[in-house]
N, C-alpha and C positions, 0 to 999 in steps of 0.2 A: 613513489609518485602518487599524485593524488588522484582516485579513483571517483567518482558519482556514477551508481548503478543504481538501474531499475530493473530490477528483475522479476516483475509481474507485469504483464501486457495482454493481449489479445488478440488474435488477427480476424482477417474479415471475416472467417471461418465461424466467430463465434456471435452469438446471437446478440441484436442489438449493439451491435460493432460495425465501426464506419471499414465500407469496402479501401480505404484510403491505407490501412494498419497490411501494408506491404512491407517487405525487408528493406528495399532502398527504400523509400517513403521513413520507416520511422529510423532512420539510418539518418538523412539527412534531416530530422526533425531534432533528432540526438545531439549534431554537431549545432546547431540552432542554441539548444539549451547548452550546451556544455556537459551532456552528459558521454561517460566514454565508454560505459559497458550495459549495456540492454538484455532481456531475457527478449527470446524468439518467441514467445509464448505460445500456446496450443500447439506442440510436435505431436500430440495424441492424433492430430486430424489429419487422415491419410493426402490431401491434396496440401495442404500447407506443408508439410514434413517432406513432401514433393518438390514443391520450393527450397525449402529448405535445401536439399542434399541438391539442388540443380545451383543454385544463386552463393551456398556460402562453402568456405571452405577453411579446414580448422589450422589452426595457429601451432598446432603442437602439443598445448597444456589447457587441453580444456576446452578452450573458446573458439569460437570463428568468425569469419571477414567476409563481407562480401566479396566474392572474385576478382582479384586486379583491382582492390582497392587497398593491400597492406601496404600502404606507403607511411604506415609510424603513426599515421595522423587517423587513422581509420576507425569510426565504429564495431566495437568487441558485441559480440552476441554471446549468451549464454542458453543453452537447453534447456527450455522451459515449458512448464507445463502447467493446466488447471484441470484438477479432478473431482468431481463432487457424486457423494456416496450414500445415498440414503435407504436407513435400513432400520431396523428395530430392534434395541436393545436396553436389556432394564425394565422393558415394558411399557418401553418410546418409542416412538418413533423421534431417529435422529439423521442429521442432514450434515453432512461436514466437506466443508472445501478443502482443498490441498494445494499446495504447490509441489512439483515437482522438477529437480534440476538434474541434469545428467551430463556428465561429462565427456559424453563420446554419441558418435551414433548410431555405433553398435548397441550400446547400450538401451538408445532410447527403443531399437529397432526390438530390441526384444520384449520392453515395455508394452509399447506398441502389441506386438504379438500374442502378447498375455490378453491386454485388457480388449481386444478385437475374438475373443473365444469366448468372452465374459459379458459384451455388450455392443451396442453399435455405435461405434468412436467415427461413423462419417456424417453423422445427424448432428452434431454439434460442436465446434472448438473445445468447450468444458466438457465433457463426457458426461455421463452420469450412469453409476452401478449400483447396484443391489446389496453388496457384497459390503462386509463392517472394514472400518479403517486401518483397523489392525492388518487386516488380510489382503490392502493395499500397499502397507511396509512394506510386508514378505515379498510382495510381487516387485520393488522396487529395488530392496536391497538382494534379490537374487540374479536380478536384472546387470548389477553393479553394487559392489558394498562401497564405490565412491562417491553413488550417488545420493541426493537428500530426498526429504520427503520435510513440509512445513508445514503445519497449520497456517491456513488464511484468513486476513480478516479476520483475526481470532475471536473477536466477542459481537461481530455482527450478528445479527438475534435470528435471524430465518436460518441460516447454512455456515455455521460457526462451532469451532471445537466447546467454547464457552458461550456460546448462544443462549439467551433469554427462553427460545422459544424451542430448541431442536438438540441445543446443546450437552455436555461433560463438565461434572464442576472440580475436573482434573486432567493433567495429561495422561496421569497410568489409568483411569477411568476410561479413558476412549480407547486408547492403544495398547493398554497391557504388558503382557510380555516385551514389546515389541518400543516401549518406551524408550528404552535408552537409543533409539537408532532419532529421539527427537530433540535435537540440540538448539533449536529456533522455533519463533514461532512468528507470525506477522499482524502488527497491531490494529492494522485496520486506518483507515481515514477519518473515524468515530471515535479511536484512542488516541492517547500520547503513551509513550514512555513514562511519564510519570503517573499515569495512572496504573499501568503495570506494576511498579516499584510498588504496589501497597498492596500486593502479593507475594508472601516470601517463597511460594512455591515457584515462583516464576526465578527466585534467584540466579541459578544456573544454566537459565534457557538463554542464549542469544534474541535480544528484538528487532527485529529487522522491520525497514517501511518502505513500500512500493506502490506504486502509481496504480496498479489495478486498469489501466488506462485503457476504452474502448475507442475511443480517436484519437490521433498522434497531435494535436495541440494540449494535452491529458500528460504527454509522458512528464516523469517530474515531481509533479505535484507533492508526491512522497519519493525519498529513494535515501539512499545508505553512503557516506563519505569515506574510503579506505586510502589507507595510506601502504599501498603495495605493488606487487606487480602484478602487470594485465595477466594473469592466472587462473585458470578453476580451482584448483588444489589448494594454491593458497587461499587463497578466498574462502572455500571450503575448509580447512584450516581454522580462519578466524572465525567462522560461524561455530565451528564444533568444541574452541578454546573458550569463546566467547573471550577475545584478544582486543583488550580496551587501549591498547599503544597501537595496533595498528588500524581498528575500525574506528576512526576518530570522531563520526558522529552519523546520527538518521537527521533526514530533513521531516519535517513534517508540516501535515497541515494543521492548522488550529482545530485543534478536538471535537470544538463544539460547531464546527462549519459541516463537521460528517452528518449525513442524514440518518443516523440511528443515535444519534449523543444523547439526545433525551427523550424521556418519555411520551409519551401519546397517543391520540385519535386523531388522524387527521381527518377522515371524515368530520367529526365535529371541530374540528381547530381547538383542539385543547392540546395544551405543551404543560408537564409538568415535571418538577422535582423528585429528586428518590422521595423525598421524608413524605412530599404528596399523595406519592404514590401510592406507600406502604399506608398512609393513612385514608384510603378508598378503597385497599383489598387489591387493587391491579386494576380495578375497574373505572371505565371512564364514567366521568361524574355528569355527563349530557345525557349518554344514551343507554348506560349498562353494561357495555360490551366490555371484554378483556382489552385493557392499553396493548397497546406494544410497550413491553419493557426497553429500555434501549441499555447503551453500554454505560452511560455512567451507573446507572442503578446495579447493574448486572459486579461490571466492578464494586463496588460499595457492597455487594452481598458475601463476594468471595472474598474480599479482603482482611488481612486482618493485622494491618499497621494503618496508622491514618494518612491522611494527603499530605505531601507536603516531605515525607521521609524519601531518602536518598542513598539505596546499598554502596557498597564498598568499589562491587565490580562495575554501575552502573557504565552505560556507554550514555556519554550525551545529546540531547536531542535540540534541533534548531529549528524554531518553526516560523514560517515562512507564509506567503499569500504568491500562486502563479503571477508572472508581471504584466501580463494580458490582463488579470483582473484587477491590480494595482494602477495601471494605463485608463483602464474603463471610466475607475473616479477621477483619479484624475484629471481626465479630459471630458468627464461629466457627459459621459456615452455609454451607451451599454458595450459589453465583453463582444459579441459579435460583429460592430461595426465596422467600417472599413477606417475610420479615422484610429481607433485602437489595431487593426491591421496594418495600417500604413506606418504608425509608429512602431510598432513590433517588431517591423522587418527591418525599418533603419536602424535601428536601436539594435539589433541582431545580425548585422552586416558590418556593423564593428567590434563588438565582444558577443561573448554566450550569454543567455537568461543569466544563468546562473553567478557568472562575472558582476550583472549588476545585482543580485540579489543578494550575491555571500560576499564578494570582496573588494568592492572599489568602497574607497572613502565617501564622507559626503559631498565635499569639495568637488573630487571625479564624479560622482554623480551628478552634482549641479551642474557642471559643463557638459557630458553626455545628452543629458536628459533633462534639463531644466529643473528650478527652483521647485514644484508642485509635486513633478514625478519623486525627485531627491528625497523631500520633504517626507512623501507618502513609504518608501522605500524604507526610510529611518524610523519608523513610526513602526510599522510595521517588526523591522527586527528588534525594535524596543519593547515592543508587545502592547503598542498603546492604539490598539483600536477597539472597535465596540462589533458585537456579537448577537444579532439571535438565534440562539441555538437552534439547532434541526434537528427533526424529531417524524418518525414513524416514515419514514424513507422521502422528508424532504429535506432537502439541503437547507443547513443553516444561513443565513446572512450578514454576511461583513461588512461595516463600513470603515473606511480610515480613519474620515473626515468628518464623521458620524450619520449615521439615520435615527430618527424618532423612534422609539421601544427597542433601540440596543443596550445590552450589558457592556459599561466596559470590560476587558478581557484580561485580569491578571497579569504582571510581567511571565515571559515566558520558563521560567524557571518554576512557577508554583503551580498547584491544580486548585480548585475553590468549587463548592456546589454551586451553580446559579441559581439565586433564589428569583 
């Protein structure tokens, strides 16, 4: 069966998160999209974890339902976590997010126990410890040798294993010994997959893409396509195989739409190229300050095949625009308004997001949704819109049907510098 998970999220628990990121809330948001397994995220936070063991109940193999709702059709939760670790090594200071997944609640329960001797896990949904990443494995896989540990966001530049700014310019560099328990890693909303691929280190690591999502209209955005069953184990399974017949593809967002793609100041509004950048020393050319390096440059420094190569085991990646913001131009409104709500919800009381995003024709499009939406839909999965990249933590901007100083945006199968 065909699977869509997200398995990074956030509850109200975590800072700058909408109090709305409830279990039923992103339960019925899930069925909305078309997504069928979700991560619970933040079990680290003693009152959501509360929730958690009051509202859901496990399935057997891994997962769980909310109460009196397994009737086959039900939203799957996975245990899920965010941990972020900053500490000094090398004679850095370094800052590294995590995900962490656990397949029972005993497990997380003892998680839990560890990292509440170590720090104060009721101050925020993400934690945050002292302690190096490595010495977060041990506490995970002693917890459960079934469970994972991910790098997050891997090359976001403030709190990333590959960060510009805090980061490892390797996985056995961060984690050590303790490496082989790291079988995935997550790309972020600033990468694609094919900017990974021009890292041969990364060959054998599973990539995985998830929505990071702090409000429940967010879930999505990024998430992972499997072709199995509602499982942890398996699932678990194809991330540690890295099993390209049964994880049949990441969704993702366009690269350059992430707020760290390219380089900058935004204080002074300057957006630049790697070749730019390296040709200023890192320095913004208004004021003197260090840019922020973002991930295309970061990738371009670590890599060492050009863009555009494609390994053997790759899994492939489909990228996509949410249909809230597909709707907005569309109907030449912004993302918030009520006339993009009002279509959302029709449009979504007859199939899932994701129905019109990944599988109806243009034809069923056009009857669904009209001539403009179809249009934008098709455009969109052909990769024929226009981009200005985002840079030093603002979001880039999309248009379908074009804005004034956008890039067009390569078919989705290539990567290109934006010049």
């Amino acid at each position: 069966m065909r699977i869509i998970a997200d398995l990074h999220i956030h509850s109200g628990y975590s800072r700058a998160t909408s109090k709305q990121m409830t279990l039923d809330t992103l339960a019925l948001w899930a069925r909305l999209k078309g997504i069928g397994l979700i991560g619970t995220g933040d079990f680290t936070h003693p009152a959501h974890f509360a929730s958690i063991e009051e509202q859901l109940e496990p399935t057997g193999n891994g997962l769980f339902v909310l109460k009196k709702k397994n009737d086959g059709q039900a939203t799957h939760f996975m245990l899920s976590a965010e941990v972020s670790n900053i500490y000094s090594q090398g004679g850095k200071t370094r800052k590294i997010h995590s995900l962490i997944f656990s397949p029972s609640l005993e497990a997380a329960r003892k998680i839990n126990a560890a990292f509440s001797s170590l720090g104060n896990i009721s101050s925020d949904g993400r934690p945050i410890f002292g302690f190096p990443a490595m010495d977060l494995v041990k506490i995970v896989m002693d917890a459960s040798p079934e469970a994972m540990l991910v790098p997050a966001h891997a090359w976001t530049p403030w709190f990333s294993i590959f960060g510009s700014r805090s980061g490892f310019d390797s996985i056995e560099e961060c984690f050590g010994d303790y490496s082989e328990h790291i079988h995935a890693i997550e790309t972020g909303l600033s990468s694609n997959p094919e900017m990974n691929w021009r890292v041969s280190a990364l060959d054998s690591i599973t990539l995985i893409s998830n929505s990071d999502a702090h409000s429940p209209s967010k879930l999505g955005r990024e998430a992972n396509v499997f072709d199995c069953a509602m499982d942890y184990f398996e699932i678990r399974d194809i991330l540690i195989k890295k099993d390209n017949k049964r994880f049949l593809y990441t969704i993702e967002f366009y690269p350059e739409e992430g707020k760290y793609h390219s380089d900058g100041h935004r204080a002074c509004g300057v957006r630049l190229t790697p070749r730019q950048t390296r040709a200023l020393s890192g320095n913004c050319p208004e004021c003197g300050k260090p840019l922020t390096v973002g991930v295309l440059s970061r990738v371009e420094e670590l890599s060492d095949r050009q863009a555009g190569f494609t390994p053997e085991s790759a899994i492939p990646a489909r990228h996509l625009i949410p249909l809230e913001e597909i709707l907005a131009e569309s109907l030449g409104v912004g993302v918030g308004s009520v006339k993009v709500e009002r279509e959302y919800k029709r449009l979504c009381s007859k199939a899932s997001e994701f129905s019109y995003l990944l599988d109806m024709d243009e034809s069923e499009l056009h009857e669904a949704a009209g001539a403009r939406t179809a249009s934008a839909i098709m455009k969109v999965r052909a990769g024929d819109i226009f981009i200005t990249p985002g840079f030093d933590g603002e979001f880039g901007r999309v248009s379908i049907f074009r804005e004034e100083g956008a890039a067009l945006r390569p078919a989705p199968a290539e990567t290109r510098l934006l010049q």
